[in-house]
Phi, psi and omega in degrees: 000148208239120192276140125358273197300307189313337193306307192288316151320252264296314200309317201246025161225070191297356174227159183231119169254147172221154188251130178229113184280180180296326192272080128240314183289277180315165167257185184310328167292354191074005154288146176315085186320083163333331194289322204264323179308291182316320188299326176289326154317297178283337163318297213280334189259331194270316184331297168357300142335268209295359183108337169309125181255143206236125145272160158246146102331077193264129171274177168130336192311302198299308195305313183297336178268356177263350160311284214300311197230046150052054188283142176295333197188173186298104175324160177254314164348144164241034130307305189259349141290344173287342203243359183268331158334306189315280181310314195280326177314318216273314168305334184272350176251334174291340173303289157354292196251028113010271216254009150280309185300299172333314168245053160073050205203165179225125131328100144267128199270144163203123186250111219228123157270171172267012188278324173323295196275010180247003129310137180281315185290330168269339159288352152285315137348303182293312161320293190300346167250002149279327166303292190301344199263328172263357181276301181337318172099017171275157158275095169305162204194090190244136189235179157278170195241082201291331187300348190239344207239148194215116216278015165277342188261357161098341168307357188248150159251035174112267197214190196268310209306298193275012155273359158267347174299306192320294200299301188299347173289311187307285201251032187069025203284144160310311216204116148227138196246119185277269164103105179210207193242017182229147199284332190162193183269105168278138159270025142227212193271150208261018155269359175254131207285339182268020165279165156202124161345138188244124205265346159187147211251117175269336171211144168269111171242184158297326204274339167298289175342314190267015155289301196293002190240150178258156203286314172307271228265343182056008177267165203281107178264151200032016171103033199257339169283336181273308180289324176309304180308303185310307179303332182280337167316274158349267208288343160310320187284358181111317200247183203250195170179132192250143180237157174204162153253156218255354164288005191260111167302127189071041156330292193278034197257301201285325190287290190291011178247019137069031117306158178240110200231142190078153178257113170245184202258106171272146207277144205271312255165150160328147144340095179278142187302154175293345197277313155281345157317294173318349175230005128321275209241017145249345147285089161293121205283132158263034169181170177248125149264175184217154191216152169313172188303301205305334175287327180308340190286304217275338184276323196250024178210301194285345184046057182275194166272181211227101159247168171341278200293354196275317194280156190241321182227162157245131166216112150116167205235106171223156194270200198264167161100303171282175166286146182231139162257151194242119192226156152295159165332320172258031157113339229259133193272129157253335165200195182215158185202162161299141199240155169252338156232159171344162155284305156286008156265324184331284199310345203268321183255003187322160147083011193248160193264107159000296177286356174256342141336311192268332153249353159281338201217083191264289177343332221245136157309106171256160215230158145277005173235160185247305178209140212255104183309030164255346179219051195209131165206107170320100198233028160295143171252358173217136179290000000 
């Protein structure tokens, strides 16, 4: 059945990401399926076709490299998943452009820690040579960089799902399309023969929210809490997204002809500047304020600046400059911002009035924002 509405996303999204997890790419052994790479080749060639400029997103590096070298099972080592990273990249991209080259098409590998994107100069960087990669008429192919990131050192971005918000956010991509092992967002358990599919979600709320968790165990069903989290990331920023599964043959081919496969996420909100996706959602924060009710009020309805006296606590140690997350009192992040100060000027001035500032710390810069709503971006997810 051919959606209205998707007609219309699709109308106003001449660029696209699309995310392909490992159980999509891989077999029962967990090696890399040639079959499901080729089968994604020719999608990626037919978007094409229709005028879509497409990045991908790909998982897949472990499964391929344990194929490659003829492993029983996945390491547990975080040596020896790195290095088996290695060995399968290189192989997930000559497939990749195996079977692209066959329809007139190029691979390009851009391998991205999350470290890439939080220089402002290199996220930019990153853009212009993704822009340039599509001008070209190449497939940008983008993975995490598993041989370099290392989650004691803070360089991982989790999973693939939010190193694809990271890329549609980067280049202003419309539409990003999730592709997993799951059909979409049920209102029950998707094991219950009466659930059903929700075919489109117009505000991310509690009552969305509380799909993704089972009612017994509070655990996270299929991985749906963590893309809820993602879709609102999307869709705060202006733009939509869809999940689907990536085992339904000639998926993205039934997606961009605005069938209805999947759930999709409608844009929340105005289109947010790029300057603020980056210091939301690309910037891992290095301290936390916690702030009063009234102020948590005066940030998330009123859209202000972050002043002095609104704050109660400081945790964690950063400089004038960096990123911050701005949470209530009772843990919960409303938002994340550029700080004009220290951490220890924080604690100095937390609960103060600007003038009273200016006479007790006659030394010190004073600022009339703590953080200036123009480098302030509202990342709560349920009002």
């Amino acid at each position: 059945m051919i959606s209205i509405l998707r007609q219309e996303i699709l109308t106003e999204a001449p660029t696209i990401v699309v995310k392909v997890g490992t159980r999509i790419l891989t077999d029962e052994k967990g090696h890399l399926s040639e079959s499901q790479i080729e089968s994604f080749a020719n999608q990626l060639a037919e978007a094409r076709e229709k005028g879509f400029r497409v990045v991908l997103v790909s998982s897949g590096a472990v499964g391929s490299g344990i194929g490659r070298l003829g492993l029983p099972g996945r390491p547990t080592g975080l040596a020896q998943l790195q290095a088996v990273a290695a060995v399968g990249q290189s192989a997930l991209i000559e497939a990749y452009n195996h079977f692209l080259e066959k329809l007139g098409l190029h691979a390009a590998q851009l391998l991205l820690t999350a470290d890439d994107l939080e220089h402002r100069t290199q996220y930019l960087n990153i853009r212009n040579t993704i822009n340039a990669l599509l001008e070209f008429g190449a497939i940008p192919i983008i993975n995490e960089n598993d041989t370099l990131s290392v989650a004691e050192l803070r360089t991982t971005f989790g999973d693939n799902d939010h190193l694809a918000a990271l890329v549609a956010d980067l280049i202003h991509a419309p539409l990003l399309i999730l592709l997993s092992d799951i059909d979409g967002l049920y209102d029950g358990d998707p094991r219950d023969p009466n659930s059903k599919l929700i075919e489109t979600v117009h505000q991310i709320d509690g009552s969305i929210l509380d799909l993704a968790f089972d009612r017994l165990t509070g655990l996270s069903k299929g991985g749906m809490a963590s893309k809820l989290r993602i879709a609102h990331q999307i869709t705060n920023a202006g733009g939509s997204m869809i999940i689907a599964n990536g085992r339904e043959p000639k998926i993205l081919q039934k997606i961009l002809n605005c069938e209805q496969y999947g759930t999709l996420f409608l844009p929340q909100g105005m289109k947010m500047t790029a300057r603020k996706q980056w210091i939301g959602y690309a910037i891992f924060p290095h301290g936390r304020v916690l702030v009063d009710d009234g102020c948590a009020k005066a940030l998330a309805e009123k859209g202000g600046s972050l002043l002095a006296v609104g704050i109660r606590e400081v945790e964690g140690d950063f400089d004038h400059g960096e990123v911050v997350a701005i949470c209530t009192q009772n843990g919960l992040e409303i938002a994340r911002g550029l700080t004009n100060y220290s951490s220890e000027d924080l604690q100095r001035i937390r609960g103060k009035h600007t003038s009273e500032i200016r006479e007790e710390f006659p030394e010190m810069d004073i600022y009339e924002e703590v953080v200036h709503r123009d480098n302030l971006t509202l990342t709560k997810m349920v009002s």
